[in-house]
Structure formats: C-alpha cells, structure tokens
C-alpha positions as CSV (number, residue, x, y, z in Angstrom):
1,X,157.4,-52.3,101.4
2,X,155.2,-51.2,104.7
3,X,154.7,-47.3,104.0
4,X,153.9,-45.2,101.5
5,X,154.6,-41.4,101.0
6,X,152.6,-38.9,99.4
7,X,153.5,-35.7,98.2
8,X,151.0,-33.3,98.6
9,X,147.6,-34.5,97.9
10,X,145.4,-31.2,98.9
11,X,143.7,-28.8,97.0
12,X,146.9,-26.6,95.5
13,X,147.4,-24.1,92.9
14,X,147.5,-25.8,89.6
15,X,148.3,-23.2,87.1
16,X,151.5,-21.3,87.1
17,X,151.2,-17.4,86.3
18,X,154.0,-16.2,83.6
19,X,156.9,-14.7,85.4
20,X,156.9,-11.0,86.0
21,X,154.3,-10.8,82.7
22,X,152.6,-7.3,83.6
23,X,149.9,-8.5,81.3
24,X,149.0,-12.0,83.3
25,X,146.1,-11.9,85.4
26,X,148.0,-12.5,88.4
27,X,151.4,-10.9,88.8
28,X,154.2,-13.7,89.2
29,X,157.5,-12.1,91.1
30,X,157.6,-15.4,93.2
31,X,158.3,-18.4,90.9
32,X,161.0,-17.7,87.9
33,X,160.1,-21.7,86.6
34,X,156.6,-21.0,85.9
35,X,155.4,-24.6,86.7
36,X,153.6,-26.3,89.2
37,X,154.8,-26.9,93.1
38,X,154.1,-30.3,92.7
39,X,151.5,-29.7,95.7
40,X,153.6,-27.3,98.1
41,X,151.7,-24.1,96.8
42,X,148.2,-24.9,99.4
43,X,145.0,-23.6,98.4
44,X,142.9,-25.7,101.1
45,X,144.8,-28.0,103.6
46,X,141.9,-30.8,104.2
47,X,140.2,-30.6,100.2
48,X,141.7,-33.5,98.6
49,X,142.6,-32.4,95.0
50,X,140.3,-32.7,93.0
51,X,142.4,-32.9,89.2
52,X,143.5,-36.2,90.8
53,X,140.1,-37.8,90.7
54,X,138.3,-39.5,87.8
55,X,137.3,-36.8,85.8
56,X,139.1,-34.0,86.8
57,X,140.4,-31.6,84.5
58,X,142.0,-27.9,84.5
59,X,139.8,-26.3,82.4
60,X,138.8,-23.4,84.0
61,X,135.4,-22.6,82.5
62,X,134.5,-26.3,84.6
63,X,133.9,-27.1,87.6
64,X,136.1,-29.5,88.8
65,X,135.2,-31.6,92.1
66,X,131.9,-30.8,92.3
67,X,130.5,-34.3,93.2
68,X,132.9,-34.6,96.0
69,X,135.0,-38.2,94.2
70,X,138.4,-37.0,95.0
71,X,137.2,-37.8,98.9
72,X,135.8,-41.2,98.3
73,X,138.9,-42.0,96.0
74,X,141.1,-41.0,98.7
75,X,139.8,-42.2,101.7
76,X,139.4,-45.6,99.4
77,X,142.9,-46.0,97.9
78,X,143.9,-45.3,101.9
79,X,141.8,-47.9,103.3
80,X,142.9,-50.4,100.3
81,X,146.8,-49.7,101.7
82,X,146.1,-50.0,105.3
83,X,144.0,-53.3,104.9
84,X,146.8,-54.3,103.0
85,X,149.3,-53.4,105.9
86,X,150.8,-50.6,104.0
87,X,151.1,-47.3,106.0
88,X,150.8,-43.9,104.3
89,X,152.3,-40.5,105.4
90,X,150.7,-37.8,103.5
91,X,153.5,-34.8,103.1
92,X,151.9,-31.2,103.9
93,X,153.3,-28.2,104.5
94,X,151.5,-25.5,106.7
95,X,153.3,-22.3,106.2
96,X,152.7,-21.0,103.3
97,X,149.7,-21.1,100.8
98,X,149.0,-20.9,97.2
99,X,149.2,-16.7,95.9
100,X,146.7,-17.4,93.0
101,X,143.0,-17.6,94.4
102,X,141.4,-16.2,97.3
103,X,142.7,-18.0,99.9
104,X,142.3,-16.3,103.4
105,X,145.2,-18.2,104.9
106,X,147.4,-16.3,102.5
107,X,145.9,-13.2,104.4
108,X,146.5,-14.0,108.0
109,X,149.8,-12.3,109.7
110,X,151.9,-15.1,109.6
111,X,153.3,-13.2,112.8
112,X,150.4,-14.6,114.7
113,X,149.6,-17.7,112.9
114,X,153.6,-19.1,112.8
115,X,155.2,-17.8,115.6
116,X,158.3,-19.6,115.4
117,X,158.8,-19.9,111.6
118,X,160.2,-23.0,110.3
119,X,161.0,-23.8,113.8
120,X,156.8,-25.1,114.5
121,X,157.3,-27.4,111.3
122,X,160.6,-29.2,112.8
123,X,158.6,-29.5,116.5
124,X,155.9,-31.1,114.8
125,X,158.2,-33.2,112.9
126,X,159.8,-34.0,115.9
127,X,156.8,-35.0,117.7
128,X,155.2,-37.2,114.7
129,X,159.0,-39.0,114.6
130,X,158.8,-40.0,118.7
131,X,155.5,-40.5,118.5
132,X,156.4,-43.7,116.1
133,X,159.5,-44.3,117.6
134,X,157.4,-45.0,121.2
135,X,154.6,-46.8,119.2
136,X,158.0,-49.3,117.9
137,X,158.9,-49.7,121.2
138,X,156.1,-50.8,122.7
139,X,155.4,-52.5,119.5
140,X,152.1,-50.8,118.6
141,X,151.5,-50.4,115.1
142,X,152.6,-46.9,113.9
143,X,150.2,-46.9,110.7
144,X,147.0,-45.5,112.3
C-alpha cells in the first residue's frame, strides 16, 4: 500500500434534521435518509473536524474543538504516513456546503462562485491527475 484516501475530514454538518418535520429546528426538504453525509455536507473547508479528535463529542450544549487537537492530530497522523512513505489524498468537495449552521458559503451566488458547475470539479480533477501523472514520469515523488 503507497496511498491512503480520506473521505472528508473537514468540519461538516454532523446532525441530520428530521425530514420535512415542520416542528424541527431546521426544516429538512433536502435529505429523505436523515443521516449523516459522511463528510460531503461542508461547514468549513480548512477546520479539520473536530468530533474526530480525542475528546470530541456531539453534544451540543459543549464545545467541541476548542483546544484546537483535531489540527495537531491531523497534521500528526499525516506526517506519521508520509515518513512512512504512504501518500494521502484527502477527498473534498467544493460546491456545496452544509444547510444547518451559518455558513456564509451556503450564502454566496453559486452563479459567481461556480461558474461552470460540476464542470470546475472535473478541471481540477483533471489537473491534480496530470499533475501526478508528469511527477511519474519524471519520476518525482507524487505524495507531497
């Protein structure tokens, strides 16, 4: 094994409103399941999450990531794979956000912030994919 991938690992929305419940603080018309994204429901694209540290809970009369741990942990089970010659790719999607807290990306017009849709995700994907392909080539490491 040389790489390691990541699902989402930012700050997301943990806690899934009821569907379509009138009552619910929050009013749920976009997720029938009622369960977590797994990550893919962004609430800030460079806070690591903080439930994944030590001593992170859900409770939401606590604060949770306070002490800033779920950056040390992260930047030090990332620099335990890399000095162990195991690249990670950390999966993040940028076009759309978590519709539980105050987030002001959710606020933006996505008009002017996503031009092109899904089309900006595929360039970039494109661009990460020959960026490693022409690190291979030249036979540069592509973990960094």
């Amino acid at each position: 094994m040389n790489a390691v991938e990541f699902l989402p690992l930012h700050d997301f929305g943990n806690i899934e409103a009821p569907y379509k419940d009138p009552n619910a603080p929050v009013f749920n018309d976009w997720n029938p399941y009622e369960r977590n994204h797994w990550g893919y429901m962004t609430s800030y694209f460079f806070a690591p999450e903080s439930y994944y540290a030590t001593g992170g809970n859900l409770d939401p009369e606590q604060y949770c990531g306070a002490d800033g741990r779920a950056v040390r942990e992260l930047k030090q089970v990332i620099k335990t794979l890399h000095q162990n010659g195991i690249a990670v790719i950390l999966d993040v999607v940028y076009n759309h956000v978590s519709q539980y807290d105050q987030n002001a990306f959710k606020l933006t017009d996505k008009k002017i912030l996503f031009p092109a849709g899904w089309r900006f995700e595929l360039r970039v994907a494109l661009l990460v994919r020959q960026r490693f392909q022409n690190r291979a080539a030249h036979g540069a490491s592509a973990d960094r």
